[in-house]
C-alpha positions, 0 to 999 in steps of 0.5 A, a space after each residue: 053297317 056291320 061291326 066288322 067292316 067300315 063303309 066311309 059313305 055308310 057313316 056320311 050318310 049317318 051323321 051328316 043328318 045327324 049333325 044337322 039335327 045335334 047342331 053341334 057347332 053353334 057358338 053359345 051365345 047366353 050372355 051367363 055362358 062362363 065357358 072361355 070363347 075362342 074365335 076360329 076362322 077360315 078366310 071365306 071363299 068366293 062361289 066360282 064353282 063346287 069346292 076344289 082341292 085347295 079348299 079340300 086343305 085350307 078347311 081341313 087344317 082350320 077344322 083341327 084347331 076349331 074341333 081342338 077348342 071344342 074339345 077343351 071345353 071352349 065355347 067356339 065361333 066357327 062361321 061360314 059365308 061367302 065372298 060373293 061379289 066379284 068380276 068371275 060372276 058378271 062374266 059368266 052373266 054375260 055369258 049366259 045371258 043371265 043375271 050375275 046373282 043366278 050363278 052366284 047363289 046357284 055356286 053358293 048352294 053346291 058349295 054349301 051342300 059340299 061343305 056340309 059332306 065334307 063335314 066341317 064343324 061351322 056354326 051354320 046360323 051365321 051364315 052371310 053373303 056379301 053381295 046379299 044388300 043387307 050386307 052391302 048396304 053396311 059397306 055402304 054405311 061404312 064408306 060414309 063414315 070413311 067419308 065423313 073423316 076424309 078417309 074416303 076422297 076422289 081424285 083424277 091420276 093415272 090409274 093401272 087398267 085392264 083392257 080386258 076386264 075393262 076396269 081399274 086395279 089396284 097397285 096390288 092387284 098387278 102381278 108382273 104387269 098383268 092383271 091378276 084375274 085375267 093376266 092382260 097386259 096392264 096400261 095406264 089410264 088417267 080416270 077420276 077415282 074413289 081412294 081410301 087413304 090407307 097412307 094416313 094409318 101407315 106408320 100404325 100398320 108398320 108399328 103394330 106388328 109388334 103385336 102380331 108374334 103369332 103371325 108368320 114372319 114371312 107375311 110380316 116381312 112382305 107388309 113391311 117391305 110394302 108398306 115401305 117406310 124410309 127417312 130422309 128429306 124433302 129438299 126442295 130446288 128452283 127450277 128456271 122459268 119456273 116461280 114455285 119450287 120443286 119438292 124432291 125426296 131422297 134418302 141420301 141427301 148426303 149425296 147432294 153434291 153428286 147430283 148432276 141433273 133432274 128427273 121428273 116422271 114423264 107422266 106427272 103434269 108437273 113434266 108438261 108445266 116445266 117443259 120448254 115450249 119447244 120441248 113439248 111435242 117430244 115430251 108428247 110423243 114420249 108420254 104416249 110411248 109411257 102409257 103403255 108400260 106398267 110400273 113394273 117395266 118402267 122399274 125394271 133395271 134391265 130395261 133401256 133407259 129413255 127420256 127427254 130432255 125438257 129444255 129447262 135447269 135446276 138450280 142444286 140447293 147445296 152448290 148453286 149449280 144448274 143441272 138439266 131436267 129430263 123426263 124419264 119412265 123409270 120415275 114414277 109419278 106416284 112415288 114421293 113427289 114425282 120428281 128426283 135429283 139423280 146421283 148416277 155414281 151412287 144410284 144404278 139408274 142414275 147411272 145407266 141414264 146418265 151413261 146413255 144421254 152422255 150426262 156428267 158422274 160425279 163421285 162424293 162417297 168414297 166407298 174404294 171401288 173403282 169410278 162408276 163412270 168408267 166401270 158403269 157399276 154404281 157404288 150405292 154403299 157407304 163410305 166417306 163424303 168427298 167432292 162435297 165441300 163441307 160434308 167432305 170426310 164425313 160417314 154417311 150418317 154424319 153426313 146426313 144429319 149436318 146437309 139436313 140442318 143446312 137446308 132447314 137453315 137455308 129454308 130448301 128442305 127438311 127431314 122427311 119420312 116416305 112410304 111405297 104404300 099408295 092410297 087404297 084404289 077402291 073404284 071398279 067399273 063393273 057391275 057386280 058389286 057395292 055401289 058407291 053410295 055418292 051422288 054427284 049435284 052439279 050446285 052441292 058436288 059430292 053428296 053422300 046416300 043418306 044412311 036411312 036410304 041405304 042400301 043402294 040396291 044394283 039395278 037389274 042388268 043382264 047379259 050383254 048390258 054388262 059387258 066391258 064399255 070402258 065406263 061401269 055398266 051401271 052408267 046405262 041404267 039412266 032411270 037408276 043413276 038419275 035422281 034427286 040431291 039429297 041436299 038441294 033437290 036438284 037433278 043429280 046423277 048417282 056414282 055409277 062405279 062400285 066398291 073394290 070387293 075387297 072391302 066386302 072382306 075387310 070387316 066381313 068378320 065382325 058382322 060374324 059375331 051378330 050376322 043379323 043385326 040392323 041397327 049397325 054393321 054389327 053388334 058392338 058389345 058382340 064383337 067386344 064379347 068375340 074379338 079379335 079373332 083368336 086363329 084366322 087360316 088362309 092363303 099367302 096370296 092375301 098377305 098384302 091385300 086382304 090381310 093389310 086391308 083388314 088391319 086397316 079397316 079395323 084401326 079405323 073402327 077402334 078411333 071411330 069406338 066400334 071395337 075394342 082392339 087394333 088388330 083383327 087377327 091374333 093368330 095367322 096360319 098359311 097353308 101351302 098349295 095342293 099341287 099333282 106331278 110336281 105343278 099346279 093343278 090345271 086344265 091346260 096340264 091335265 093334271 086337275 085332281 077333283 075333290 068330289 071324286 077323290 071323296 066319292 072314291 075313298 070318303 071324307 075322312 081318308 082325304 080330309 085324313 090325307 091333307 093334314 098328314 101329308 106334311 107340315 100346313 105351310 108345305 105343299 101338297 104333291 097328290 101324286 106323292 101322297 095317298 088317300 087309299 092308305 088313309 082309308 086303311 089306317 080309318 079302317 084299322 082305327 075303326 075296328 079299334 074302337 068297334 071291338 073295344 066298346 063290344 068288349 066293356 062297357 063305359 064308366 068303369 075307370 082305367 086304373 086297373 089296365 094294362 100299365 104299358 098300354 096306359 103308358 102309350 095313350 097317355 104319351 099319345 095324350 100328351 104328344 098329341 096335345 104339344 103338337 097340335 098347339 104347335 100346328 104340327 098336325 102332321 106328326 099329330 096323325 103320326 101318334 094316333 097311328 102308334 096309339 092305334 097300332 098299340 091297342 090293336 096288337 093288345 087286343 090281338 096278343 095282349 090283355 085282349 078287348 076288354 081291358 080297361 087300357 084298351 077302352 081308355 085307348 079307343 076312347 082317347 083314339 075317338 077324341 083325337 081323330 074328331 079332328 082329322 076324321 070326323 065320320 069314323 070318330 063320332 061312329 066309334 065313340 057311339 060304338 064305345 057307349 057315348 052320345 050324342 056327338 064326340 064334339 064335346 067328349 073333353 080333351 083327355 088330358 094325360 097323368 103326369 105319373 104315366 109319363 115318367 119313362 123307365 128307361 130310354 133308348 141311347 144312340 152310341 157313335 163312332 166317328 159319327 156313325 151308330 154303333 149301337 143303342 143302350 137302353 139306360 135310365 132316364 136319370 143317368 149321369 155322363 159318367 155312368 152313361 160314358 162307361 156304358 158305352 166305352 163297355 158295349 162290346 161293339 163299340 170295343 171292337 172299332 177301338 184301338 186303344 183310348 178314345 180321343 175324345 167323348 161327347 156325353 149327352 145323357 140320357 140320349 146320345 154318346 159320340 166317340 172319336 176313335 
């Protein structure tokens, strides 16, 4: 290309193959390497088609913080891989009549290749594939040691299912009542399920946010609230007909004295084993009605309460009192014990039950609203205890404490402590995934895969055998499932589900640090040398799966010894949406924006330029609102900069003697920029290297011209700073200015303390809150000095009739005057 003009496909095709040459990227990994390391790392994508904008964000913002390390001289682990398995790849496989591992790697490669283009600094030598068996077959490895601790266990439950998908969810995995993926409506469905008991680490997960100060504290709170502890009791209450108690968990065990019946989930067995004889075809009739709700219609406040009346009494542990026992929907099954005692003046579907099946409210906190029974307004808040005998006058937090000891006393409760968090569903019913590595022998029961039979590889199935069937497809490979124990010998049957793929990506990052050891899942001194990660940039979406599954994954690897710290993820940044006309990009709306296109258009560097400088990483990006053609025009002006400056002088000769106001702007520029990328202001980054390419520009145009050392220092300073937002025209522009063989790692510039110091600065003047004027003013001035300034400017004169009221100084940068 030509010295005058910039050609942004001309560079790609330049220092892409260039860059496969250097290999730059790749994380040292001489043992004797004192350079500090830094861990930075962008949540892998999923292989459903060539990289779209979203991708066009997330990996331009995580690629400033890497290249940032680079360039401060730290020895950087950058990877790549793919989360590969998953249920979009199987169902295009039944689509095509073909394998889903065609349309996977097929996927994985335009991915790759577009990856390489859009020039993001990746060590590519430790690229993974989780659906690869030698990835999986450490999933496997991994779900035995779970097992091997009692982590890792199967039950029968009711579980959320996709009709569609033909498939169990996870709680997590339900969005409104609709299955994430495909959006049908969820049912419930009674299955015999593997779990991961993610509960017995709850209190761990909840405690050690405390070291999570450089994670936003939106994603905290969303794991906080589901995770969802809360204390109270266990109080336990006889029911008649009945030997054995019924155990229920409150918060407000205060609030004994108003509960005026019972309630167990109408989907619970316990429901069918209290229910009357005579009950039991309506509680059937009922249950089949339950079935079709989510958990999510039957909490609904809106919803009309239903239920039925199960023809048995509670006895109330505190009073002695025989309420009656319902089975209702608005009761989950899952949720403590399945069963609670209703306080409907306190509790607002309490009261709305009790108000439809005309059963009793009775009011025990004072709270001086009027009475819930009447209003139909539950009073949940606190007050004092009334209607309570012994409790009567008490706070609520007195209240408690003295109900607690009288059930200990009474040997009918204790304190207790509860979560919303359930156990981690890990069973799916498709083929494209890891299987379970269990055998099940009719004389040994549960038998795991032993380890030096690992991996369990995925039979071949096709096309039309893996479509939805209710059961895994893996079922109808009988040559697969049928073997022998490895226990007895036996004839046995192998597990014939597959691992929820988020596991895959619960660990995915510490066989990173040694992607292709086989001795283990990875390399432990590795990951004691690597981890945790120091930055890990991703999707808000995750914040309650991905996120919380990798936190659990990793907590349990610290007690098996494997790593060295409880948390996976140091720093956690979330970038916003790519959106066009206000909404999300899709098909439907004709709004899609292609990122390819949008690359062929205007090149990598002006749409990769584009994403960082729309606005801060958490924002959304509207495409309409933004533009990548001025994105182009900036690169080309900034190209011209370094072009003609390294025409002009030759490297090495030192920037002392140039320009002392140009010197002045780069190092501020240094400075500025170096303060806002710690902070994530990318944005406002961009913003400075604009000004400091403005100003070497208008010094070569009517200044000290080309050949002034300040506008080398300018031009290089300006290369350094845009290899993070624009790769391509960084590395051609510190070629132009004599350097080789990468800008990758020319060295942060870092600015002189005594090129910061300003002469003066520019103070705002107001008048009854209105700028009237602007002194400049030295840097040290006093308030006094700076008041009379003001009170002396002719056109602050001119608006006052007299004295000023009053004078607010704050010196150097504003005075405000009420007239």
């Amino acid at each position: 290309m030509s010295d005058e003009h910039y050609d942004p496909q001309a560079l790609q095709a330049k220092w892409q193959p260039r860059w496969e040459e250097l290999d730059p990227f790749r994380a040292g990994e001489d043992a004797g390497d004192e350079r500090p390391r830094k861990y930075m790392l962008d949540m892998f994508p999923y292989p459903s088609g060539d990289l779209h904008m979203g991708h066009g964000e997330v990996f331009a913002i995580g690629d400033v913080l890497a290249r940032y390390w680079f360039q401060r001289g730290y020895n950087v682990l950058h990877p790549i891989g793919w989360d590969s398995f998953g249920l979009p790849a199987e169902n295009a496989a039944i689509r095509r009549d073909a394998h889903p591992a065609e349309w996977t790697y097929a996927n994985i490669e335009t991915q790759a290749h577009s990856f390489k283009r859009y020039g993001i600094s990746f060590d590519w030598s430790r690229r993974l594939h989780t659906s690869d068996p030698e990835y999986y077959r450490w999933d496997q490895w991994l779900f035995n040691r779970f097992f091997e601790r009692g982590l890792a266990y199967r039950k029968g439950g009711l579980v959320n299912w996709c009709p569609q998908d033909q498939t169990v969810l996870a709680n997590e995995q339900v969005v409104a009542g609709r299955c994430e993926r495909c959006g049908a409506e969820v049912v419930r469905r009674e299955l015999t399920q593997w779990y991961f008991k993610i509960t017995d680490y709850a209190d761990r997960l909840l405690d050690d946010m405390a070291q999570l100060e450089g994670w936003p504290d939106r994603v905290l709170t969303m794991q906080r609230n589901w995770i969802g502890r809360s204390e109270g009791a266990d109080v336990r209450f006889e029911i008649e007909g009945r030997d054995e108690p019924v155990t229920v968990y409150t918060t407000r065990p205060d609030t004994l004295y108003g509960a005026t019946f019972f309630v167990v989930a109408a989907d619970a067995p316990l429901a069918e084993e209290i229910c009357a004889p005579e009950q039991l075809p309506a509680l059937e009739a009922y249950r089949t009605e339950v079935a079709k709700l989510s958990d999510i219609e039957r909490l609904s406040t809106d919803k009309e309460k239903t239920g039925v009346f199960l023809g048995r009494y509670a006895l109330n542990p505190v009073n002695g009192e025989r309420i009656p026992v319902w089975a209702a929907d608005y009761v989950l099954s899952d949720y403590g014990h399945g069963a609670i005692m209703a306080v409907p003046a306190h509790d607002q579907r309490d009261l709305d039950f009790a108000l439809k099946f005309d059963l009793p409210v009775r009011v025990v906190v004072h709270t001086g609203l009027a009475d819930p029974g009447e209003t139909g307004a539950a009073t949940p808040g606190e007050g004092k205890l009334v209607n309570s005998g012994p409790l009567d006058g008490l706070s609520k937090a007195e209240a408690i404490s003295r109900i607690v000891q009288v059930l200990g006393e009474r040997g009918t409760g204790a304190a207790a402590v509860n979560f919303r968090l359930r156990d981690w569903l890990l069973s799916r019913q498709r083929f494209w995934g890891t299987p379970i590595p269990i055998i099940h022998c009719a004389d040994c029961g549960e038998v795991p895969v032993p380890d030096d039979q690992l991996p369990v590889t995925l039979p071949d199935l096709r096309g039309e055998a893996l479509a939805p069937k209710g059961v895994s497809p893996l079922a109808s490979a009988t040559d697969w499932v049928n073997v022998a124990c490895p226990k007895c010998g036996g004839p046995a049957q192998r597990d014939t589900d597959t691992m929820d793929t988020f596991v895959d990506s619960s660990w995915y990052f510490l066989r990173y640090c040694s992607p292709g050891f086989e001795e283990g899942a990875f390399d432990v001194e590795q990951v004691r040398r690597w981890g945790p990660i120091d930055q890990y940039v991703g999707g808000i979406e995750h914040a309650v799966l991905h996120l919380l599954y990798s936190r659990f994954f990793t907590k349990v690897l610290y007690d098996m010894g494997m790593v060295g710290f409880t948390e996976p993820f140091t720093r956690l940044l979330n970038q916003g949406q790519v959106i066009n006309q206000g909404k999300s990009m899709s098909k439907s709306l004709g709004n899609g924006v292609d990122l390819g296109e949008q690359i062929d258009a205007f090149g990598v560097d002006a749409v990769r330029l584009t994403m960082v400088f729309a606005g801060p990483p958490e924002d959304d990006i509207d495409w309409a609102d933004v533009s990548p053609a001025a994105s182009q025009k900036f690169l080309a002006r900034a190209f011209r900069v370094m072009a003609e400056a390294g025409g002009a002088s030759a490297p090495g000769a030192g920037f002392a003697t140039g320009d002392v106001q140009l010197r002045k702007i780069t190092h501020r520029a240094i400075d500025e920029v170096t303060r806002l990328v710690d902070s994530y202001r990318f944005n406002v980054a961009v913003a400075r290297m604009m000004e400091l390419t403005s100003a070497a520009r208008k010094a070569i145009d009517s200044g000290p011209g080309a050949a002034d050392p300040a506008v080398r220092e300018a031009a290089e300073t300006l290369a350094v700073m845009l290899s993070l937002v624009a790769p391509y025209v960084a590395e051609e522009g510190w070629e132009r200015l004599g350097h080789g063989p990468t800008v990758t790692h020319a060295g942060w510039p870092v600015a002189e303390a005594a090129l910061l110091v300003r002469d003066s600065v520019t103070c705002v003047v107001q008048v009854a809150g209105k700028v009237r004027d602007r002194l400049e003013v030295s840097p040290d001035i006093s308030d006094r000095e700076l008041e009379e300034l003001a009170l002396a400017s002719e056109r602050v004169r001119a608006l006052l009739d007299g004295a000023p009221r009053k004078v607010i100084v704050r010196a150097p940068k504003l005075v405000n005057i009420v007239p």
